[in-house]
N, CA, C and O atoms as CSV, one atom per row, in Angstrom:
chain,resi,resn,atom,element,x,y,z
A,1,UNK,N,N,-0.380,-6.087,-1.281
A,1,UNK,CA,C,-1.384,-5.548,-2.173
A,1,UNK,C,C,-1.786,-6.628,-3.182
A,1,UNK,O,O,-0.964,-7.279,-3.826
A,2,UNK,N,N,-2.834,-6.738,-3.251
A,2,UNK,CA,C,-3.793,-7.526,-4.201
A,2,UNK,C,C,-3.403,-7.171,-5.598
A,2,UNK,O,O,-3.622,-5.983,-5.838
A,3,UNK,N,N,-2.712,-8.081,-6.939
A,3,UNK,CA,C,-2.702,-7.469,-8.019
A,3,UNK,C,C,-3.793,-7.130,-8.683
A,3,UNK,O,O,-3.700,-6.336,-9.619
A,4,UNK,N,N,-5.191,-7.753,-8.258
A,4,UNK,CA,C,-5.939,-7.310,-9.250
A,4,UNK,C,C,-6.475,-6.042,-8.820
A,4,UNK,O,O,-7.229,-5.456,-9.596
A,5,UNK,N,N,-6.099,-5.339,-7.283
A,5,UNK,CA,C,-6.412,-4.543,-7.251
A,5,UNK,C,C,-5.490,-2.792,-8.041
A,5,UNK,O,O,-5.765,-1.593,-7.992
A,6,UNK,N,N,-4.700,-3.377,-8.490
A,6,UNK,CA,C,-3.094,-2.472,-8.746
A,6,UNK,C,C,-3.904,-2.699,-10.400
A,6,UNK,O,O,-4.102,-1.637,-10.991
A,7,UNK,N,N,-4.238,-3.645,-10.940
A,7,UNK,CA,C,-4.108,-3.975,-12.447
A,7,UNK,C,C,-5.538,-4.089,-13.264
A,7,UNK,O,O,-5.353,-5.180,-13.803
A,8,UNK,N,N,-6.532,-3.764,-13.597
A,8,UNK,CA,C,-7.680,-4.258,-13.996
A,8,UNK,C,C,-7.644,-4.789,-15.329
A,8,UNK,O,O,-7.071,-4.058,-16.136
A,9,UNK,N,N,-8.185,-6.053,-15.848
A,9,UNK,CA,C,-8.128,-6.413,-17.022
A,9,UNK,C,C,-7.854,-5.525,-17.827
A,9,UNK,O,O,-7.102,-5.644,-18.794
A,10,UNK,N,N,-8.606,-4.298,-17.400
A,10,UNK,CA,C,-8.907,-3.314,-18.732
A,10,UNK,C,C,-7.572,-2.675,-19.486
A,10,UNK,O,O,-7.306,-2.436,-20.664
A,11,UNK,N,N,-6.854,-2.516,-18.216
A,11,UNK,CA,C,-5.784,-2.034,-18.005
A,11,UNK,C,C,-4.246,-2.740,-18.325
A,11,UNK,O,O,-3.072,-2.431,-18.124
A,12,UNK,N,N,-4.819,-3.613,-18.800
A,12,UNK,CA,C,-3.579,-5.006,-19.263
A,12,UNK,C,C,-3.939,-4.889,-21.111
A,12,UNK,O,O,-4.973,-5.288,-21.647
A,13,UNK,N,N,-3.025,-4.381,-21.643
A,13,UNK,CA,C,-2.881,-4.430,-23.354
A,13,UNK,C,C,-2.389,-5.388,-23.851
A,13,UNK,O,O,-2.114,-6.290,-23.059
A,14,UNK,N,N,-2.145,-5.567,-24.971
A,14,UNK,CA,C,-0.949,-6.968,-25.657
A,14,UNK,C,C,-0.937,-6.568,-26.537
A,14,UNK,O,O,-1.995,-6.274,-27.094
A,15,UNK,N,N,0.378,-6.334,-27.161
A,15,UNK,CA,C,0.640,-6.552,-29.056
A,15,UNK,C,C,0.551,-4.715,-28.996
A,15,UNK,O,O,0.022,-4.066,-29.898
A,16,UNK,N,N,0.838,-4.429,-28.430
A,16,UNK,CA,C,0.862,-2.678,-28.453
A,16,UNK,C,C,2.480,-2.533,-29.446
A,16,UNK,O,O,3.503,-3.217,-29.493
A,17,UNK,N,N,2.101,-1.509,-30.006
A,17,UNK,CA,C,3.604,-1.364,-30.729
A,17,UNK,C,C,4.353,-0.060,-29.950
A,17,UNK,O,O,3.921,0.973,-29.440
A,18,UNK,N,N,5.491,-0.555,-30.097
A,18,UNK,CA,C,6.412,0.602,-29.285
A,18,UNK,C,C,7.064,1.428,-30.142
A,18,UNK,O,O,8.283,1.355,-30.299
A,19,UNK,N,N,6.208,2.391,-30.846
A,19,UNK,CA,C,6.783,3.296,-31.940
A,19,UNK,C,C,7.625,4.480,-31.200
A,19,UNK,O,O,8.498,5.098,-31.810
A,20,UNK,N,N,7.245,4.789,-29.625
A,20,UNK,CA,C,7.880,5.835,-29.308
A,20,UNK,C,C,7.275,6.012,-27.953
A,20,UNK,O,O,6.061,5.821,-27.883
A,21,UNK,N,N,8.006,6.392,-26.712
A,21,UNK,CA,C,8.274,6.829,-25.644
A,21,UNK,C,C,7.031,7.725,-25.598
A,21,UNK,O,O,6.036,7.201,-25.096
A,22,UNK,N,N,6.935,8.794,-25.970
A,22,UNK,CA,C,5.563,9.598,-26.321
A,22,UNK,C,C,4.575,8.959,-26.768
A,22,UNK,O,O,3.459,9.446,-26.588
A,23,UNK,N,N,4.685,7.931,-27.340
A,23,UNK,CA,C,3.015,7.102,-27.811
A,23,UNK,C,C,2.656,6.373,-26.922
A,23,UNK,O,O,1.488,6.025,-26.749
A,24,UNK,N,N,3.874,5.953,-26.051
A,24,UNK,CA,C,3.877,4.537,-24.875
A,24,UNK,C,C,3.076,5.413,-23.847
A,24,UNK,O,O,2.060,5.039,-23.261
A,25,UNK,N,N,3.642,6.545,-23.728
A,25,UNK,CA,C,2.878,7.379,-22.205
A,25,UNK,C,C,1.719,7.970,-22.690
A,25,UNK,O,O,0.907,8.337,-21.841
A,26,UNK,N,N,1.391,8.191,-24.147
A,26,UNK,CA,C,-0.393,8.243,-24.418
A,26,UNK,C,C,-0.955,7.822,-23.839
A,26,UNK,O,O,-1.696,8.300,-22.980
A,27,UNK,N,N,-0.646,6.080,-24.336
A,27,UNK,CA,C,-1.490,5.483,-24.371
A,27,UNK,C,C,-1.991,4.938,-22.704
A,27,UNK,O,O,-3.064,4.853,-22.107
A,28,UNK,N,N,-0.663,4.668,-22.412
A,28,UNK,CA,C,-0.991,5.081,-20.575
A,28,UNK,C,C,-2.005,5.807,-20.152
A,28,UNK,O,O,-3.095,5.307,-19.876
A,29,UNK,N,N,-1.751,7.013,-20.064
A,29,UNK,CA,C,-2.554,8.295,-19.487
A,29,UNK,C,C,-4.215,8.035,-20.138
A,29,UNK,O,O,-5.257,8.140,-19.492
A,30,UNK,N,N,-4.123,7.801,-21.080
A,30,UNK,CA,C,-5.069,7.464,-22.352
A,30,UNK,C,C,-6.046,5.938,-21.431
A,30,UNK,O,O,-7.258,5.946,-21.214
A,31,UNK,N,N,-5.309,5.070,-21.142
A,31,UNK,CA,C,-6.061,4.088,-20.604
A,31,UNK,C,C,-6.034,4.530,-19.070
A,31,UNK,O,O,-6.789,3.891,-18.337
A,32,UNK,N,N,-5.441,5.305,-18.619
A,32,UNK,CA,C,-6.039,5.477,-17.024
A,32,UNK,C,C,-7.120,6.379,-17.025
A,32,UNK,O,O,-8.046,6.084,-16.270
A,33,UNK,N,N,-7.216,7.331,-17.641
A,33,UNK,CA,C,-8.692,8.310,-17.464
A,33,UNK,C,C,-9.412,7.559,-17.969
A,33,UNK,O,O,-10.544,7.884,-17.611
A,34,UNK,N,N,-9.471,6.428,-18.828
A,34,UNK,CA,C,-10.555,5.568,-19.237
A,34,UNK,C,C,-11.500,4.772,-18.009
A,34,UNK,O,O,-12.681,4.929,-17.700
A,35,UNK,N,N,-10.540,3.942,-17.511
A,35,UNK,CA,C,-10.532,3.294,-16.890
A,35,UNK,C,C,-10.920,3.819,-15.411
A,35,UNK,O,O,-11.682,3.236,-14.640
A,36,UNK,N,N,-10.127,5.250,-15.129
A,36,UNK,CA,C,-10.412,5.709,-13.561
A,36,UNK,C,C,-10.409,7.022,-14.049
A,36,UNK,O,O,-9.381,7.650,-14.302
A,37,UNK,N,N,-12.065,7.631,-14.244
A,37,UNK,CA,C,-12.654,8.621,-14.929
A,37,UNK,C,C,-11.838,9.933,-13.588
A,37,UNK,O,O,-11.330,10.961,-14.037
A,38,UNK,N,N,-11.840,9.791,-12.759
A,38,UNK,CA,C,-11.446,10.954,-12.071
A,38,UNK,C,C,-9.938,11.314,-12.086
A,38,UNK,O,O,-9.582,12.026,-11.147
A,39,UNK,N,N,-9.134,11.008,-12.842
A,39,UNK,CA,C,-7.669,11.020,-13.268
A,39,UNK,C,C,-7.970,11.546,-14.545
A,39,UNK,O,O,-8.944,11.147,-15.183
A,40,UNK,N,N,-6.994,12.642,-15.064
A,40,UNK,CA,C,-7.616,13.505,-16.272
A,40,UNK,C,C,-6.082,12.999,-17.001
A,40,UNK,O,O,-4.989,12.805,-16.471
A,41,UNK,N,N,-6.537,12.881,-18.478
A,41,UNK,CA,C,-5.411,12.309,-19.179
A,41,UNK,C,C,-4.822,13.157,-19.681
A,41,UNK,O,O,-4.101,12.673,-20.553
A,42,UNK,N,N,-4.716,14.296,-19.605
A,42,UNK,CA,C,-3.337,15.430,-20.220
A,42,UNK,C,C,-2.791,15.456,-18.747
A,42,UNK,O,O,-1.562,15.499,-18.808
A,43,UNK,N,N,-3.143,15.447,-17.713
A,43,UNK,CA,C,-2.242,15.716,-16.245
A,43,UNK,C,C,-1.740,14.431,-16.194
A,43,UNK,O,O,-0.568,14.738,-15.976
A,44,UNK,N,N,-1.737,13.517,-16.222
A,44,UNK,CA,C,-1.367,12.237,-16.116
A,44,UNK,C,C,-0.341,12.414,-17.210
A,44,UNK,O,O,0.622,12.761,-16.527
A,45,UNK,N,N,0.098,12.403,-18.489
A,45,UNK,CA,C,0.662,12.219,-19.250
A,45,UNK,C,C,1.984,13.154,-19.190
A,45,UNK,O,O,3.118,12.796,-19.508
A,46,UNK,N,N,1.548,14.578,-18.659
A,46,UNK,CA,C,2.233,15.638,-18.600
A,46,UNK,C,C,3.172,14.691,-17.157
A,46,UNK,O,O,4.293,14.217,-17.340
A,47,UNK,N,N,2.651,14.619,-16.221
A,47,UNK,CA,C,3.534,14.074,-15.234
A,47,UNK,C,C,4.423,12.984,-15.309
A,47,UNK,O,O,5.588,12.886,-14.924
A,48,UNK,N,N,3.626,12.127,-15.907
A,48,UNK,CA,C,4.596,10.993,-16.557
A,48,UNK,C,C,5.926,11.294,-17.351
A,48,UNK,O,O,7.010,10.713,-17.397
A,49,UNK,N,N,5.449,12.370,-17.928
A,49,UNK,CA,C,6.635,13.145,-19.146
A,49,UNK,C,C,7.650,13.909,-18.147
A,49,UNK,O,O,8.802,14.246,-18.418
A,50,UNK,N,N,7.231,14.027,-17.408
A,50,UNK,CA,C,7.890,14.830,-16.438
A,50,UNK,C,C,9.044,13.929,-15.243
A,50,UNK,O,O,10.249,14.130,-15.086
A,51,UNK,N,N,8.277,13.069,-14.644
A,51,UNK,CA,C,8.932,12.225,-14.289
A,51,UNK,C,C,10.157,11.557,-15.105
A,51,UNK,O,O,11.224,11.350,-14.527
A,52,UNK,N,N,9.955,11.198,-16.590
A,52,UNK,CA,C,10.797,10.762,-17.275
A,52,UNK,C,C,11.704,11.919,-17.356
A,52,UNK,O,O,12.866,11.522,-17.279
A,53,UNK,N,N,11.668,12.476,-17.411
A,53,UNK,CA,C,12.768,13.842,-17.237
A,53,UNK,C,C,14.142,13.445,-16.991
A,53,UNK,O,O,15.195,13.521,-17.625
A,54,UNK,N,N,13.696,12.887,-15.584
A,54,UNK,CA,C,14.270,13.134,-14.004
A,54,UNK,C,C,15.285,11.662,-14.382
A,54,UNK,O,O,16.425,11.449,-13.968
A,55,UNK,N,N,14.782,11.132,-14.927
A,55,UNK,CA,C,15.711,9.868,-15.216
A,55,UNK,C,C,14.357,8.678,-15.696
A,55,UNK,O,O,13.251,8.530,-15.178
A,56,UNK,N,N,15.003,7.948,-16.900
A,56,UNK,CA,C,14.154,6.878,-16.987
A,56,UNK,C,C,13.855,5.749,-16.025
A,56,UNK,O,O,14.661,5.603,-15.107
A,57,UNK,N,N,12.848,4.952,-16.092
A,57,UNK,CA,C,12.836,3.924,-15.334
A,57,UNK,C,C,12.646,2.293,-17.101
A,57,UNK,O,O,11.965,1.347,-17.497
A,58,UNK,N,N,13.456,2.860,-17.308
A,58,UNK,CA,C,13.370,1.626,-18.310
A,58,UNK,C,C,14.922,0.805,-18.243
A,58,UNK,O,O,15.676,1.123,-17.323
A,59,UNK,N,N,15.355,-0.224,-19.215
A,59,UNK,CA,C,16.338,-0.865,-19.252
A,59,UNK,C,C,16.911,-0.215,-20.606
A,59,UNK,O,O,18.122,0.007,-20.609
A,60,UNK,N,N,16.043,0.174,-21.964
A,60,UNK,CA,C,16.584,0.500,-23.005
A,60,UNK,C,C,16.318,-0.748,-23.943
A,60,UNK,O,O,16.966,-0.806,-24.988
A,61,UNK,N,N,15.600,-1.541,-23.707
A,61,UNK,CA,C,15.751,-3.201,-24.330
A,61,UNK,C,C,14.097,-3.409,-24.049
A,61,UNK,O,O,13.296,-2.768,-24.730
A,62,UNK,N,N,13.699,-4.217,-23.146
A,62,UNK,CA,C,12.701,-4.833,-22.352
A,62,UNK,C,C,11.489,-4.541,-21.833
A,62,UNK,O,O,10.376,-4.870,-22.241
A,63,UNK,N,N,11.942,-3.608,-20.488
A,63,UNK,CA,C,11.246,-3.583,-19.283
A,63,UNK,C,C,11.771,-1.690,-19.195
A,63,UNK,O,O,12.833,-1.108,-19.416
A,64,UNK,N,N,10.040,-1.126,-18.650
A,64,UNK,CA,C,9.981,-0.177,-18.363
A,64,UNK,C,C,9.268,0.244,-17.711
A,64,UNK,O,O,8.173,-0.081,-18.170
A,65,UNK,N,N,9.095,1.009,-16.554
A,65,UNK,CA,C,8.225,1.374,-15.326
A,65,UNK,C,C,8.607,2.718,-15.035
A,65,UNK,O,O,9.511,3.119,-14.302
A,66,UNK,N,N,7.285,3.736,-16.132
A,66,UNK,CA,C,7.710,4.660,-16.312
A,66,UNK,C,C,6.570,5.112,-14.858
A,66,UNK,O,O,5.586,4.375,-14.791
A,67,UNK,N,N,6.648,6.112,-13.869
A,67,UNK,CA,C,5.432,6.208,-13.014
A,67,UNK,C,C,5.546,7.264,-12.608
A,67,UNK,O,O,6.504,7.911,-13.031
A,68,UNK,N,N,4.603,7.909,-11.596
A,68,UNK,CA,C,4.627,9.258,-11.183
A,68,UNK,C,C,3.288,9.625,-10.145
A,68,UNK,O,O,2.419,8.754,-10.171
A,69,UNK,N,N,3.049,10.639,-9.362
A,69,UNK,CA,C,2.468,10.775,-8.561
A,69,UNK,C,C,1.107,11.689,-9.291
A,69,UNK,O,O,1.183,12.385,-10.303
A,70,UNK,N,N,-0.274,11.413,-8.334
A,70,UNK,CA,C,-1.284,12.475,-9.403
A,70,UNK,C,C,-1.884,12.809,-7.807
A,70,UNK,O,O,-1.872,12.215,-6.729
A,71,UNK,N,N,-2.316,13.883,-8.233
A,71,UNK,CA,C,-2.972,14.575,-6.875
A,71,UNK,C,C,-5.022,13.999,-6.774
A,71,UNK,O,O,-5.797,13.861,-5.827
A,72,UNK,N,N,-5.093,13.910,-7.550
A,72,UNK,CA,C,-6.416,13.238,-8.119
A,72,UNK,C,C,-6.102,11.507,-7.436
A,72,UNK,O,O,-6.899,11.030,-6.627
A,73,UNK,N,N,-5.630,11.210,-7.612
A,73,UNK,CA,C,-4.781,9.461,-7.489
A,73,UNK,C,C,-4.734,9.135,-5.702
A,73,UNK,O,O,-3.617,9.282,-5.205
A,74,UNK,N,N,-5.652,8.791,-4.924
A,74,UNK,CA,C,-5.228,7.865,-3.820
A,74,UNK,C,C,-4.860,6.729,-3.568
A,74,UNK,O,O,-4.312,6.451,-2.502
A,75,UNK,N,N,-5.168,5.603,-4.790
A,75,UNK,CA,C,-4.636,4.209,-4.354
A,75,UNK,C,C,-3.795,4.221,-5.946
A,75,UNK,O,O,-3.788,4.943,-6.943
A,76,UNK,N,N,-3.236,3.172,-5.564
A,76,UNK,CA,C,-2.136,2.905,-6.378
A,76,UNK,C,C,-2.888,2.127,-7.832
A,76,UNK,O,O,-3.695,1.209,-7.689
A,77,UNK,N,N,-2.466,2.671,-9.262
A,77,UNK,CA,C,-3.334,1.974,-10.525
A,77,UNK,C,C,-2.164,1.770,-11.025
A,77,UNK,O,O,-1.197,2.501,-10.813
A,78,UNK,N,N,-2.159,0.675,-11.788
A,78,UNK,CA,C,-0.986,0.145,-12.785
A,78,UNK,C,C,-1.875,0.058,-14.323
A,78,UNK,O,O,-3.103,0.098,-14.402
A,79,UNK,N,N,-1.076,-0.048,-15.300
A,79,UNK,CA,C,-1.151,-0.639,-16.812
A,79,UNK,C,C,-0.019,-1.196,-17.002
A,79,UNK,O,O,1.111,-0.842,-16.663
A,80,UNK,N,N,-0.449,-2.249,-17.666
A,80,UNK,CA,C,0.462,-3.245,-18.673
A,80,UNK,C,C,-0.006,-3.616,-19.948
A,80,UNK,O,O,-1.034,-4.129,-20.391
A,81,UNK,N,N,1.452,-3.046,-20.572
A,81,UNK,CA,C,1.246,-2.925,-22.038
A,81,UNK,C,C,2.471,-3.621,-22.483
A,81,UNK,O,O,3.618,-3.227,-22.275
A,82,UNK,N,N,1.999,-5.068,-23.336
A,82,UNK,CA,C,3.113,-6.005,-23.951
A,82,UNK,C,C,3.141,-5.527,-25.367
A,82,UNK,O,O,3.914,-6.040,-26.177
């Protein structure tokens, strides 16, 4: 897979502050309905929240790859937020 097809500029942040687990998956959900208008950002966020449930995908430090499935969603979209 092509990264720029997984990643769009738009979709790449920097200098984001990590006040909280709940602001981090806002802003997620928040930049994917932006970005890919047919993905609705309370279902996205809710799933994400949901997924985290189930077990994190973070380290607790670093690195986190929080993700989840959308029924709206056929190809695969990423964000990156430093």
């Amino acid at each position: 897979m092509n990264i720029e097809r997984l990643l769009s500029p738009d979709c790449a942040l920097a200098g984001v502050p990590g006040d909280s687990k709940k602001r981090i998956l806002e802003l997620v959900a928040s930049t994917l309905s932006r970005v890919h208008p047919i993905l609705d950002e309370e279902e996205t966020f809710d799933r994400l929240i949901e997924r985290e449930r189930l077990g994190s995908k973070g380290d607790g430090e670093v690195v986190a790859i929080p993700h989840c499935r959308l029924p709206n969603c056929c190809d695969t979209v990423g964000v990156l937020l430093q």
